[in-house]
N, CA, C and O atoms as a printed pandas DataFrame, in Angstrom:
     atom_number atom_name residue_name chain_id  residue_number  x_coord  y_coord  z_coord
0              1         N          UNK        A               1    8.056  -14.357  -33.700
1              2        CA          UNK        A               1    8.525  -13.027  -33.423
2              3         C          UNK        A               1    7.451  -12.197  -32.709
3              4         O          UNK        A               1    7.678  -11.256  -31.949
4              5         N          UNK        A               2    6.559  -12.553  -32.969
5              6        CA          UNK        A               2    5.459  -11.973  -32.644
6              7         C          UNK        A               2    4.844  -12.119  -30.845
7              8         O          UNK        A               2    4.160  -11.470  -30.052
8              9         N          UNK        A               3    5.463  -13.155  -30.891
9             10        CA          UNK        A               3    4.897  -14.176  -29.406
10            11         C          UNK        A               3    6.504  -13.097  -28.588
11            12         O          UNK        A               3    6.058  -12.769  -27.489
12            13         N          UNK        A               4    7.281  -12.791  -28.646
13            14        CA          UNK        A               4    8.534  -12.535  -28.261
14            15         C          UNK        A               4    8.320  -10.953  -27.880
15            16         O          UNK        A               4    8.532  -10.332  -26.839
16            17         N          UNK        A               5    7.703  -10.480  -29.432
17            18        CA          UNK        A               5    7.031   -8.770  -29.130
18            19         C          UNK        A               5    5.971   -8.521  -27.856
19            20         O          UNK        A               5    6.090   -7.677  -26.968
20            21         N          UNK        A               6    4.811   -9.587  -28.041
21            22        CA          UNK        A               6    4.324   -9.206  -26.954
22            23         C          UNK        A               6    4.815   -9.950  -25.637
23            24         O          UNK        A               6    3.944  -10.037  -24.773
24            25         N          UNK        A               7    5.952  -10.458  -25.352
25            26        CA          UNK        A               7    5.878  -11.092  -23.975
26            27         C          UNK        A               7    7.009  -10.164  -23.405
27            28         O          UNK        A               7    7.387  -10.370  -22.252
28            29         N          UNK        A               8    7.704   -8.914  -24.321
29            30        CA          UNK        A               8    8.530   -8.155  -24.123
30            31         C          UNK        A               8    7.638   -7.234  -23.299
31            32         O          UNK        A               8    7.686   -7.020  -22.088
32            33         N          UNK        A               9    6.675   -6.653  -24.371
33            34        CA          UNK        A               9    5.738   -5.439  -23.776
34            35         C          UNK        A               9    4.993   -5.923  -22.565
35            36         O          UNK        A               9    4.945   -5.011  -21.740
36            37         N          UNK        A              10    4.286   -7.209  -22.071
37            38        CA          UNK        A              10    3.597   -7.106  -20.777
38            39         C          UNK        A              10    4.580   -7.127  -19.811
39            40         O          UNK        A              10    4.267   -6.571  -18.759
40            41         N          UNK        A              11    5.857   -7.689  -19.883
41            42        CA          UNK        A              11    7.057   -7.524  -19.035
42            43         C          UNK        A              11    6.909   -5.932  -18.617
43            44         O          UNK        A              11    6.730   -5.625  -17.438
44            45         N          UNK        A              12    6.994   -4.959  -19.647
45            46        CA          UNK        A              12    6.790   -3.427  -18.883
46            47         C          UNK        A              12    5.718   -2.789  -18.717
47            48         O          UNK        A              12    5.664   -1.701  -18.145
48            49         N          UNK        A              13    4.778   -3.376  -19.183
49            50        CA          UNK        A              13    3.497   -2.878  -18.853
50            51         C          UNK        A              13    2.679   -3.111  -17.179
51            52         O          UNK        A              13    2.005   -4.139  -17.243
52            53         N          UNK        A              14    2.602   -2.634  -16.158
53            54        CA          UNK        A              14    1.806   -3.171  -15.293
54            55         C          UNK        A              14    0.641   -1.934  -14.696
55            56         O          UNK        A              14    0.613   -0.756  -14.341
56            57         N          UNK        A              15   -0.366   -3.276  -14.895
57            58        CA          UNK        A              15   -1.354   -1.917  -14.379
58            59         C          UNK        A              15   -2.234   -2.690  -13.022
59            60         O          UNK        A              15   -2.589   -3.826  -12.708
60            61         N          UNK        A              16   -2.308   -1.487  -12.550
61            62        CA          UNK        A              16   -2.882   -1.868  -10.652
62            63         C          UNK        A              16   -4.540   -1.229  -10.868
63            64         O          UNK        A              16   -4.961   -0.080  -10.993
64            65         N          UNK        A              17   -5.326   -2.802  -10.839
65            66        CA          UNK        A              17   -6.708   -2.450  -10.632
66            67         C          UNK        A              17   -7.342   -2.483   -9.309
67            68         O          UNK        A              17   -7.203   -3.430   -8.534
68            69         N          UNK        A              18   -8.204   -1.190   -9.004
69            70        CA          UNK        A              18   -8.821   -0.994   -7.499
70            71         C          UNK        A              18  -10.354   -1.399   -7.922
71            72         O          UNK        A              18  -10.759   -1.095   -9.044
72            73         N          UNK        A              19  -11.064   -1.988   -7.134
73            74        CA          UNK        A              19  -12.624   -1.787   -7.154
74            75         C          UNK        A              19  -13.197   -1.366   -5.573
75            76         O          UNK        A              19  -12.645   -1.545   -4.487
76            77         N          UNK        A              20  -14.347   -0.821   -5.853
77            78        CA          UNK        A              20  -15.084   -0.087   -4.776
78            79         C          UNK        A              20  -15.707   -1.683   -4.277
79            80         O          UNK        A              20  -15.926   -2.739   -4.870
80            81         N          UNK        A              21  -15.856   -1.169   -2.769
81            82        CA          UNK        A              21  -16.226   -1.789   -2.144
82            83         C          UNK        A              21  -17.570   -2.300   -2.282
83            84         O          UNK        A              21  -18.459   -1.479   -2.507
84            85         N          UNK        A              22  -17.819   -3.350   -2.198
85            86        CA          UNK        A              22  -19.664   -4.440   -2.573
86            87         C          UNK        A              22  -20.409   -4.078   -1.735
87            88         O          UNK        A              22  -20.181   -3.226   -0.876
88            89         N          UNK        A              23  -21.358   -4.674   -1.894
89            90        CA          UNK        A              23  -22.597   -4.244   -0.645
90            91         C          UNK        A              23  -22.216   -5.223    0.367
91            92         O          UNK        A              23  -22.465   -5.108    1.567
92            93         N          UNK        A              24  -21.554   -6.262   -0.222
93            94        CA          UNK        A              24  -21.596   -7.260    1.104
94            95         C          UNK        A              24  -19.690   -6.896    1.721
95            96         O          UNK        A              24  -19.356   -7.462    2.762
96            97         N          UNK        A              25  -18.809   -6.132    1.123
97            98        CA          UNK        A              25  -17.576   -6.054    2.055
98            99         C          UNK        A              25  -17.521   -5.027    3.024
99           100         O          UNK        A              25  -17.949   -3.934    2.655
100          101         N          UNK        A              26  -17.012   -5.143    4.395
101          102        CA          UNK        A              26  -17.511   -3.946    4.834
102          103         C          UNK        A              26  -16.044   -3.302    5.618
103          104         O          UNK        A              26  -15.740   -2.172    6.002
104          105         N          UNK        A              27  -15.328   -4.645    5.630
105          106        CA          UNK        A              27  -14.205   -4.379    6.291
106          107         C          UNK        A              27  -12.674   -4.961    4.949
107          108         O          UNK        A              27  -12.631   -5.805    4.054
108          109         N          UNK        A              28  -11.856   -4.142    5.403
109          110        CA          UNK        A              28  -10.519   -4.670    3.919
110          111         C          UNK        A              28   -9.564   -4.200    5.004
111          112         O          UNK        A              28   -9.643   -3.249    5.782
112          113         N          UNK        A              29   -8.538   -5.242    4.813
113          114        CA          UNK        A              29   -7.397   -5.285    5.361
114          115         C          UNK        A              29   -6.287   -5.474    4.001
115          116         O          UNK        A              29   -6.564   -6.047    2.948
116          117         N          UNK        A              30   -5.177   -4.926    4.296
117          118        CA          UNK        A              30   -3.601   -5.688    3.604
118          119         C          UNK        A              30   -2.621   -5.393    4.048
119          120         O          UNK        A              30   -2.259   -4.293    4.467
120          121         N          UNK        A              31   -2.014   -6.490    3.995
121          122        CA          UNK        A              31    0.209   -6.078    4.274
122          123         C          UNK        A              31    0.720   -6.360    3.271
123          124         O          UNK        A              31    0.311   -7.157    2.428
124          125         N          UNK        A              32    1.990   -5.520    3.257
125          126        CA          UNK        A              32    3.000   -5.770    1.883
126          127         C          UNK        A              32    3.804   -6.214    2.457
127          128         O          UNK        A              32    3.540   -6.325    3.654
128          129         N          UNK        A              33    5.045   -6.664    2.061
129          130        CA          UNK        A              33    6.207   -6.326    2.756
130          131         C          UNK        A              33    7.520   -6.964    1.548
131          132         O          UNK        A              33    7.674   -8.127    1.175
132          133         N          UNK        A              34    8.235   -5.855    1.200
133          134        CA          UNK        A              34    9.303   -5.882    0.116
134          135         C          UNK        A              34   10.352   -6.041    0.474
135          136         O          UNK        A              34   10.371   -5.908    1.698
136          137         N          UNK        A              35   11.687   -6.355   -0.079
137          138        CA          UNK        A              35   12.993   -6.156    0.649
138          139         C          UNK        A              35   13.851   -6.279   -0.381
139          140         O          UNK        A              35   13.334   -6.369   -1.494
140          141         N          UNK        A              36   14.760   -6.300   -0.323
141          142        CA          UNK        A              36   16.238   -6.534   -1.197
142          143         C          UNK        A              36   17.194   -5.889   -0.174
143          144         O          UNK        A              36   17.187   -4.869    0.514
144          145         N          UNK        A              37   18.381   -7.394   -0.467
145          146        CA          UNK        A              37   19.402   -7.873    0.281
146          147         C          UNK        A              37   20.719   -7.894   -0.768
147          148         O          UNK        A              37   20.742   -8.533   -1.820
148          149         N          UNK        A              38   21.504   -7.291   -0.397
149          150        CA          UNK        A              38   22.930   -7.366   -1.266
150          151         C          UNK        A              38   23.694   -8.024   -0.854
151          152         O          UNK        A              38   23.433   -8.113    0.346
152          153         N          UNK        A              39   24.714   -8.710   -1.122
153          154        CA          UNK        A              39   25.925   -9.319   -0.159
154          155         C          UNK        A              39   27.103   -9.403   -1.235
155          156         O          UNK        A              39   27.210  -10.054   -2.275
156          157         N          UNK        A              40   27.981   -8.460   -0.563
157          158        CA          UNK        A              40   29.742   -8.626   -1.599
158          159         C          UNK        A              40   30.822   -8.541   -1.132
159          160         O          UNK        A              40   30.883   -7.462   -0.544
160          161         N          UNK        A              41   31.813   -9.122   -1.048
161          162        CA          UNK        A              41   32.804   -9.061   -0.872
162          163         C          UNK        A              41   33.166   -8.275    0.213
163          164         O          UNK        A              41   33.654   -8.754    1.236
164          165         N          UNK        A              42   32.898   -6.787   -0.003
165          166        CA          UNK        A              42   33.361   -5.804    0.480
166          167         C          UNK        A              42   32.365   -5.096    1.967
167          168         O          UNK        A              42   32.461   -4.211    2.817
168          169         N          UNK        A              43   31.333   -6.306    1.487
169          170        CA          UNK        A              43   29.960   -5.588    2.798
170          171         C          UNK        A              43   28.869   -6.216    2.136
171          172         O          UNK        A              43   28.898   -6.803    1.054
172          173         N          UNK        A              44   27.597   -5.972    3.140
173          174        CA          UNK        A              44   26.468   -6.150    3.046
174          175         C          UNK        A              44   25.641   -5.071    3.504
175          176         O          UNK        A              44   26.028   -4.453    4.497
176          177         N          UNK        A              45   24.100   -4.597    2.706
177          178        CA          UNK        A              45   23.035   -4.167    2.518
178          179         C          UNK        A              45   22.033   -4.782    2.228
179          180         O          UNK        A              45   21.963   -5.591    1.303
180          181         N          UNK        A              46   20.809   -4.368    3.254
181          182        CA          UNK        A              46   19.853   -4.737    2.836
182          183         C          UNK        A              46   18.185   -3.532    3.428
183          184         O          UNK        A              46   18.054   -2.788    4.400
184          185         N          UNK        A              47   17.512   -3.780    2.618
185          186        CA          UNK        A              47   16.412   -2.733    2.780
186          187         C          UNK        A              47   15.055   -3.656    2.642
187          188         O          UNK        A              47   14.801   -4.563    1.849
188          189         N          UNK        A              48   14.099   -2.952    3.959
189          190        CA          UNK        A              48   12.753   -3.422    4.116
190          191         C          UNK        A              48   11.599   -2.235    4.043
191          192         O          UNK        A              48   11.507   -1.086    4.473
192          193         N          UNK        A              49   11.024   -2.856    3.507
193          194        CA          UNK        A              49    9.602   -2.194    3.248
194          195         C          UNK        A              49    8.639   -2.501    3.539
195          196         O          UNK        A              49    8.491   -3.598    3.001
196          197         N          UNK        A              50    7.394   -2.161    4.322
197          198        CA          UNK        A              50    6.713   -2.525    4.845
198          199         C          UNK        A              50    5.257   -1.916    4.571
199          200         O          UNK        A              50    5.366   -0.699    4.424
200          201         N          UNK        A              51    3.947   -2.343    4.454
201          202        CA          UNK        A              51    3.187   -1.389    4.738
202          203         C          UNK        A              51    1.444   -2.268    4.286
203          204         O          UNK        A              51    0.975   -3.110    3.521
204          205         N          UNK        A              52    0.922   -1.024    5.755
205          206        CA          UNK        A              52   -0.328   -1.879    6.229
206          207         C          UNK        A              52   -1.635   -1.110    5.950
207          208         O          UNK        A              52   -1.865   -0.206    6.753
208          209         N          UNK        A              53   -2.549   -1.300    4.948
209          210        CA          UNK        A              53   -4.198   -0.321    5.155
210          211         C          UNK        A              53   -5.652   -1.601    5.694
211          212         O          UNK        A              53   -6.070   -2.706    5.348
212          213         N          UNK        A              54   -5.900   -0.734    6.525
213          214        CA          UNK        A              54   -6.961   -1.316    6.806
214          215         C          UNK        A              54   -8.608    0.334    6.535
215          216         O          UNK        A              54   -8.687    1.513    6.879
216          217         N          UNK        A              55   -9.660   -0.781    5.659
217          218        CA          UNK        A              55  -10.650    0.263    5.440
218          219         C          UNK        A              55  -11.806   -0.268    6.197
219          220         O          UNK        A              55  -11.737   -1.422    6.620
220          221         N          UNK        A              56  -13.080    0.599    6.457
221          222        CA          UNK        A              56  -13.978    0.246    6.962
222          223         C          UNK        A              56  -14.461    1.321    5.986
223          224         O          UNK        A              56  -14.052    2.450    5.717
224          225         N          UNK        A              57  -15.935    0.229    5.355
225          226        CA          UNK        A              57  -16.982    1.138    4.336
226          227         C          UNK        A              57  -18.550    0.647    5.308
227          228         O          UNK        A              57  -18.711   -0.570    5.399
228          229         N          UNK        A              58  -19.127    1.127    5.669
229          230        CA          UNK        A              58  -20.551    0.888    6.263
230          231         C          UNK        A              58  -21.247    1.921    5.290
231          232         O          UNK        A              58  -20.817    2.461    4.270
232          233         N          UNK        A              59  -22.307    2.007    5.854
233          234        CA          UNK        A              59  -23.424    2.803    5.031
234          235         C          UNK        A              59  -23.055    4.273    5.619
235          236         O          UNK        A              59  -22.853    5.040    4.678
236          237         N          UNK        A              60  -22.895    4.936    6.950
237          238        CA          UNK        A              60  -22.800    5.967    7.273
238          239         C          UNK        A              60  -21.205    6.986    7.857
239          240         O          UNK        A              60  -20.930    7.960    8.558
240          241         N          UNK        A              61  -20.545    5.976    7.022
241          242        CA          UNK        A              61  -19.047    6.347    7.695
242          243         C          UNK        A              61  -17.849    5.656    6.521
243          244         O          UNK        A              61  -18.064    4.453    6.674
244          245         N          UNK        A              62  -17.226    5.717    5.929
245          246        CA          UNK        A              62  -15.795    5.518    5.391
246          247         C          UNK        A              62  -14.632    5.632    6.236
247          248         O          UNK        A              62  -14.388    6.667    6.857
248          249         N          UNK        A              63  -14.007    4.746    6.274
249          250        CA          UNK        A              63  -12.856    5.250    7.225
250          251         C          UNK        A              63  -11.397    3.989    6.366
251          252         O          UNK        A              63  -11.334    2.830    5.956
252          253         N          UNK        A              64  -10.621    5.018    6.484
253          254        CA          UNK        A              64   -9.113    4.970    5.527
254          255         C          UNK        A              64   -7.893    4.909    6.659
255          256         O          UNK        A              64   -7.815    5.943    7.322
256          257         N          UNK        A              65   -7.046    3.997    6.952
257          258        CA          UNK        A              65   -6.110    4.298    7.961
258          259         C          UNK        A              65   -4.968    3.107    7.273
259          260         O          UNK        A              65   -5.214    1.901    7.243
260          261         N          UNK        A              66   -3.227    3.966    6.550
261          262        CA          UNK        A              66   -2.421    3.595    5.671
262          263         C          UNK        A              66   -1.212    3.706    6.777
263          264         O          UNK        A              66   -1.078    4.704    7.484
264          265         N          UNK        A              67   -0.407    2.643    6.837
265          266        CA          UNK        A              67    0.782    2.973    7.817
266          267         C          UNK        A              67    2.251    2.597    6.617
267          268         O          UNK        A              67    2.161    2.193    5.458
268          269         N          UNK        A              68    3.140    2.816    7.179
269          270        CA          UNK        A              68    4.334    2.424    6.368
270          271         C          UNK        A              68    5.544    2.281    7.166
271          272         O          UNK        A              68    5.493    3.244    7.931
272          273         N          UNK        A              69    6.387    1.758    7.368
273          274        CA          UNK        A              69    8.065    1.420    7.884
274          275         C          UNK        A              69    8.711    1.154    7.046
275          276         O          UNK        A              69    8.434    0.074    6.522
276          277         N          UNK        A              70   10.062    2.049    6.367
277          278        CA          UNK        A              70   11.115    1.413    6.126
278          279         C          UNK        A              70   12.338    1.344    6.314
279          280         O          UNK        A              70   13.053    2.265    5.921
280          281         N          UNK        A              71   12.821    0.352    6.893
281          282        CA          UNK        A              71   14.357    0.136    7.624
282          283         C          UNK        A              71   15.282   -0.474    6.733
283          284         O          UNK        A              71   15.105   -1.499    6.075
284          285         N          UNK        A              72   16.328    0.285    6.779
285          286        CA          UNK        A              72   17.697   -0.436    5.676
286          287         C          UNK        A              72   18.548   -0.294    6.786
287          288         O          UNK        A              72   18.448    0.358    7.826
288          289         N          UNK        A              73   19.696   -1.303    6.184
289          290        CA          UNK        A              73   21.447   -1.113    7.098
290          291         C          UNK        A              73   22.415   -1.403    5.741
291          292         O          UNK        A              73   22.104   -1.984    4.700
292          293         N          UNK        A              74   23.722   -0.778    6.138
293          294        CA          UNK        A              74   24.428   -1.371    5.060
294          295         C          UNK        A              74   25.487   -1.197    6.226
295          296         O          UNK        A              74   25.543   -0.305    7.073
296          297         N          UNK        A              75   26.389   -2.401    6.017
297          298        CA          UNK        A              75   27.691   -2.227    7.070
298          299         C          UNK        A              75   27.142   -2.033    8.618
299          300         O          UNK        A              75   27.531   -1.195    9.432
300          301         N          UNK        A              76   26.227   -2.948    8.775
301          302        CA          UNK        A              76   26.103   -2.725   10.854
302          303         C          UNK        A              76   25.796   -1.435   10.975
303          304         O          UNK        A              76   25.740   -0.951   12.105
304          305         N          UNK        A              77   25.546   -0.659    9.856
305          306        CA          UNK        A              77   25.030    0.923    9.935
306          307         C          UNK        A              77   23.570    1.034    9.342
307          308         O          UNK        A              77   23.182    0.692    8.225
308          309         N          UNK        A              78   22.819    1.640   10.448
309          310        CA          UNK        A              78   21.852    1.916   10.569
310          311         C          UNK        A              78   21.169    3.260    9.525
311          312         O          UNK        A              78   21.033    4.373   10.033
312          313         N          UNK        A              79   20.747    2.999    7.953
313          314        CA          UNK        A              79   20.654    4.090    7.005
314          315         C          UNK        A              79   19.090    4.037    7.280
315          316         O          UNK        A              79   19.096    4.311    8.480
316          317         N          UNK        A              80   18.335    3.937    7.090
317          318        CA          UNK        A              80   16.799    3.992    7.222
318          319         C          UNK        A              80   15.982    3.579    8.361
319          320         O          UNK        A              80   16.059    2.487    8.924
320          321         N          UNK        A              81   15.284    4.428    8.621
321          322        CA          UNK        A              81   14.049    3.964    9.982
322          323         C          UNK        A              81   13.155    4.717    9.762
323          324         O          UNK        A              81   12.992    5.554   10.650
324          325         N          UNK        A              82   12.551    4.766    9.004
325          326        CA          UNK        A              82   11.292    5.994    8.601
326          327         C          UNK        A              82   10.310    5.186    9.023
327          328         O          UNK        A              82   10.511    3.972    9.003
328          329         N          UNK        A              83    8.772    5.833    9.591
329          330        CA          UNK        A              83    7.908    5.760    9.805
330          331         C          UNK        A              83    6.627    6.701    9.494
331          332         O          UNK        A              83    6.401    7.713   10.157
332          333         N          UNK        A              84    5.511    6.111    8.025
333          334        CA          UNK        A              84    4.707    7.189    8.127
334          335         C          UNK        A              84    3.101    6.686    8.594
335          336         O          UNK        A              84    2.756    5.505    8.550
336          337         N          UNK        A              85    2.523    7.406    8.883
337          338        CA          UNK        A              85    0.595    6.877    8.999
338          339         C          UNK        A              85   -0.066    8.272    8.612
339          340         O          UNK        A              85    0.209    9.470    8.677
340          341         N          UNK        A              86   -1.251    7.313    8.105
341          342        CA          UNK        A              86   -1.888    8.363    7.579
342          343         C          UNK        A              86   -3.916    7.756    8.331
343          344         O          UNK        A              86   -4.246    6.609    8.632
344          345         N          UNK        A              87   -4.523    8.635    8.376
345          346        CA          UNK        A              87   -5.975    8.463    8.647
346          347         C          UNK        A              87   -7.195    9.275    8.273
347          348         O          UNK        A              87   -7.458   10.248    8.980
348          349         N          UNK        A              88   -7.905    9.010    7.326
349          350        CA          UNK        A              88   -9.016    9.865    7.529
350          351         C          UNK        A              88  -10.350    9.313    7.226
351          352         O          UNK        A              88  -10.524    8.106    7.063
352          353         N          UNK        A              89  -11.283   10.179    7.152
353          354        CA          UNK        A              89  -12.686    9.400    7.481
354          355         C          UNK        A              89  -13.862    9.705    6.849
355          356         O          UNK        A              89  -13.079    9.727    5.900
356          357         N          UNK        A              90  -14.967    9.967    6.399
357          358        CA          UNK        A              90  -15.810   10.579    5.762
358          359         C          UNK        A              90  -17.405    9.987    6.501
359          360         O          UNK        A              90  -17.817    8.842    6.311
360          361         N          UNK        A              91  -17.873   10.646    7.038
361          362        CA          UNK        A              91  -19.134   11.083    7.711
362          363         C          UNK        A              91  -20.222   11.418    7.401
363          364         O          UNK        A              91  -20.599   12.582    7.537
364          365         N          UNK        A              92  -21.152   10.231    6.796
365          366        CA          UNK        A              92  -22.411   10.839    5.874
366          367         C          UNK        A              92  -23.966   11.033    6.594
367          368         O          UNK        A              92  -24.982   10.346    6.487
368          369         N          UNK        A              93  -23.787   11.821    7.086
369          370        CA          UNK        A              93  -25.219   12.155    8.289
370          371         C          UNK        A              93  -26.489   11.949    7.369
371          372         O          UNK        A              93  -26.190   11.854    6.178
372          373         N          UNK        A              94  -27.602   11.873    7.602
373          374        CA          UNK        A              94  -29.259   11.141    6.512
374          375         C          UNK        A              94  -28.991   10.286    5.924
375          376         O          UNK        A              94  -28.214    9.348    6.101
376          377         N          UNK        A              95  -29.515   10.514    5.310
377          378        CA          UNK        A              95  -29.766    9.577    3.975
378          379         C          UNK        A              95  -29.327    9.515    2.952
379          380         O          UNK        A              95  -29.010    8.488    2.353
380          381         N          UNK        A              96  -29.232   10.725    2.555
381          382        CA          UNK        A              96  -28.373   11.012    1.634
382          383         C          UNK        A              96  -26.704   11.271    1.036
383          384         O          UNK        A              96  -25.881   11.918    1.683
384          385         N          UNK        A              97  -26.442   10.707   -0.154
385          386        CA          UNK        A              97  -24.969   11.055    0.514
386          387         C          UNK        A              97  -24.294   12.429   -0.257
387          388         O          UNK        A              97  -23.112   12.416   -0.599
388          389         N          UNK        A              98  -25.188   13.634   -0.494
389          390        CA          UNK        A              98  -24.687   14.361   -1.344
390          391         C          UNK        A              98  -23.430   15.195   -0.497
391          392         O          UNK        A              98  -22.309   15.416   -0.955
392          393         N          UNK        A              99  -23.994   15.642    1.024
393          394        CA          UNK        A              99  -23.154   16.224    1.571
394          395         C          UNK        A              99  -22.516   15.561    2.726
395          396         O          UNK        A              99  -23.220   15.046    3.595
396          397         N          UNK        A             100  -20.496   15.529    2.828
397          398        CA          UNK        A             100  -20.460   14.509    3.753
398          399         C          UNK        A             100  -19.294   15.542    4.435
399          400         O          UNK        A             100  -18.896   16.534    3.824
400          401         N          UNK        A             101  -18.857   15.210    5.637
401          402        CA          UNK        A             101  -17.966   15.658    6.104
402          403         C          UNK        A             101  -17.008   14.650    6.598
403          404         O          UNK        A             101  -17.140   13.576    7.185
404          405         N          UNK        A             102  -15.590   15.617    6.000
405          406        CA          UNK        A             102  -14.155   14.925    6.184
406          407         C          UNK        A             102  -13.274   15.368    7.331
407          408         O          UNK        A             102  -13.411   16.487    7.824
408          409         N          UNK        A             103  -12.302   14.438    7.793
409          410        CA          UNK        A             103  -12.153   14.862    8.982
410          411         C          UNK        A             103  -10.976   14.091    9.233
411          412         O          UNK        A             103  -10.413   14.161   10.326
């Protein structure tokens, strides 16, 4: 019963771990890409998800650039075409990194 309790709870439990970048990574890339497809009788739907970050960490610069697409149809009809991006950057002039500028 016990083995049943917990294989219930990690089923809803999910947790998303990030770590900071190493001394030795300097560049990070990823793609996702999700979908679900319906098919019935009466019609078909289906929806895509998409989405791309690429980072650059050096010693004197951070830079963040997140894109996204998602396209659905249901019935030869065109319901979704969104497109978002996002970019920004952080600029650490000396040596130090107390003060940085964003941009």
């Amino acid at each position: 019963m016990r083995k049943l309790g917990l294989a219930f709870l990690l089923m809803f439990v999910v947790c998303t771990v990030h770590a900071q970048f190493s001394d030795s990574t300097h560049y990070y890339f990823k793609y996702g890409s999700t979908g679900s497809v319906n098919k019935t009788q009466d019609g078909a739907s289906y929806l895509l998800n998409n989405g791309l970050t690429f980072k650059v960490s050096k010693k004197n610069i951070v830079l963040n650039a997140d894109m996204g697409y998602i396209f659905g149809k249901q019935d030869d009809a065109r319901t979704n075409s969104d497109f978002s991006a996002s970019l920004n950057f952080n600029l650490y002039p000396g040596e130090e990194r107390r003060f940085y500028y964003w941009g």
